[in-house]
N, C-alpha and C positions, 0 to 999 in steps of 0.2 A: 639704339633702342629707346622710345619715347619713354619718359617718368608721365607719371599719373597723377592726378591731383594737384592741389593749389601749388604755383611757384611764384617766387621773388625773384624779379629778374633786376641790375643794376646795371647802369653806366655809371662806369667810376672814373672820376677826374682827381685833379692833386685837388681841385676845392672845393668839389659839389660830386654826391654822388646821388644820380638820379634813380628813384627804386619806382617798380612797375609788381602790381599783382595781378595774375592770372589765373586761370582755369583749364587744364590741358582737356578735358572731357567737352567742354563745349567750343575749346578754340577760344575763349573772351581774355580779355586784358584790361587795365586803364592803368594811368597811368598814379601814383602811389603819393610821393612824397620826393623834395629834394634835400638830401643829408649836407649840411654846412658845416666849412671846418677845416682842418689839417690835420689835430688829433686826431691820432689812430683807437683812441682808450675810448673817448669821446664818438666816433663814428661808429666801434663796433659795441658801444652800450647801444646807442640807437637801431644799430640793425640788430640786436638783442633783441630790443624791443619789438620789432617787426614780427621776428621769428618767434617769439610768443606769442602774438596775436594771429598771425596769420598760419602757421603752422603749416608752414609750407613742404613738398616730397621732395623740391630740391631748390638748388638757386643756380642764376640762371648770370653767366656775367659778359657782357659784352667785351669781344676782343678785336682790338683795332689794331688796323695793317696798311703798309700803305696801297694806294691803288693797286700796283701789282702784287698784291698778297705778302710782301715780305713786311720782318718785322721791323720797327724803330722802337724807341724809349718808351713811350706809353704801352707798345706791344707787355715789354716784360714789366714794367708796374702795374698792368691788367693781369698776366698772370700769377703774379705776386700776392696782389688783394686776393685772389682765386683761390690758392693756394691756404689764407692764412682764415678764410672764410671756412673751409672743408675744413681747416683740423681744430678751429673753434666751436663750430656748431656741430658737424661730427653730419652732415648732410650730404649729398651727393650734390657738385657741383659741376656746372656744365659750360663751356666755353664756345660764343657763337658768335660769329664774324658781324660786326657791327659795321663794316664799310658804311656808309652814307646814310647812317639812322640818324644824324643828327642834323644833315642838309632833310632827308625826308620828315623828319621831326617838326624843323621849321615852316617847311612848306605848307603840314596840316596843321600846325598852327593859324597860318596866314590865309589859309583855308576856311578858318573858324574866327578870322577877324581878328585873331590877337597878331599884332606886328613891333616887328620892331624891339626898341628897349623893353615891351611889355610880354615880351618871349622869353626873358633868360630867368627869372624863376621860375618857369615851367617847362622848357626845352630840354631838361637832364631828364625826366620825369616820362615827357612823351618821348625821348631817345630810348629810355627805359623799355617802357610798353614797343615800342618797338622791334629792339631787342629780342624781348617774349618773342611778336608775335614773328617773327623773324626761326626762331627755332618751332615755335607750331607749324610752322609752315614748311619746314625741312627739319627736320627730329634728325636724321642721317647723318647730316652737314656737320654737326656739334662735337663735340670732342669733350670728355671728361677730365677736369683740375687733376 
């Protein structure tokens, strides 16, 4: 069952976590801001910070697998971050298969002329919006933290 209204969707890595805000009502995205870091105290003042401005109906977190859908290590520290998000912010959170948003991330990058080394402060971000629009696009698919 799709959420309604503005969401925060993330790629989360151990260094960067790439944040996207959307619009479920008109389908739109862009992509947000990249979180720097390893503190956890430090990354979720910053997504504090998100979640006060933006005032989102849920958040939205990419979960990555390998090709054939099963999980590795990043699998459970995605849904770990997932987990620790929902009972901070007290939001409904939603888990959506991130396979290949970050090769597709690059590509429309490379699409818009940025290449290269001048991709990777912005590739968590459009992985992000990705993300998103990855769950607008199949609301069904997604599974709840």
């Amino acid at each position: 069952m799709p959420v309604s209204g503005t969401l925060l969707a993330f790629d989360f890595g151990t260094m960067r976590i790439g944040v996207a805000v959307g619009n479920s009502i008109a389908h739109t995205s862009q992509p947000l801001v990249t979180l720097h870091g390893e503190q956890n105290e430090v990354r979720f003042a910053a997504i504090a910070g998100l979640i006060k401005e933006w005032q989102p109906a849920a958040l939205i977190v990419g979960l990555p697998c390998n090709d054939d859908g099963t999980p590795h290590e990043m699998t459970r520290l995605c849904r770990r971050f997932a987990n620790r998000l929902k009972g901070r912010f007290n939001l409904p959170t939603i888990l959506v298969d991130e396979r290949y948003t970050s090769a597709s991330a690059s590509m429309a990058l490379t699409g818009m002329g940025v290449r290269g080394i001048r991709q990777k402060p912005l590739i968590d971000q459009v992985a992000a919006q990705h993300i998103l629009q990855a769950y607008f696009d199949e609301p069904t698919m997604a599974t709840f933290a």
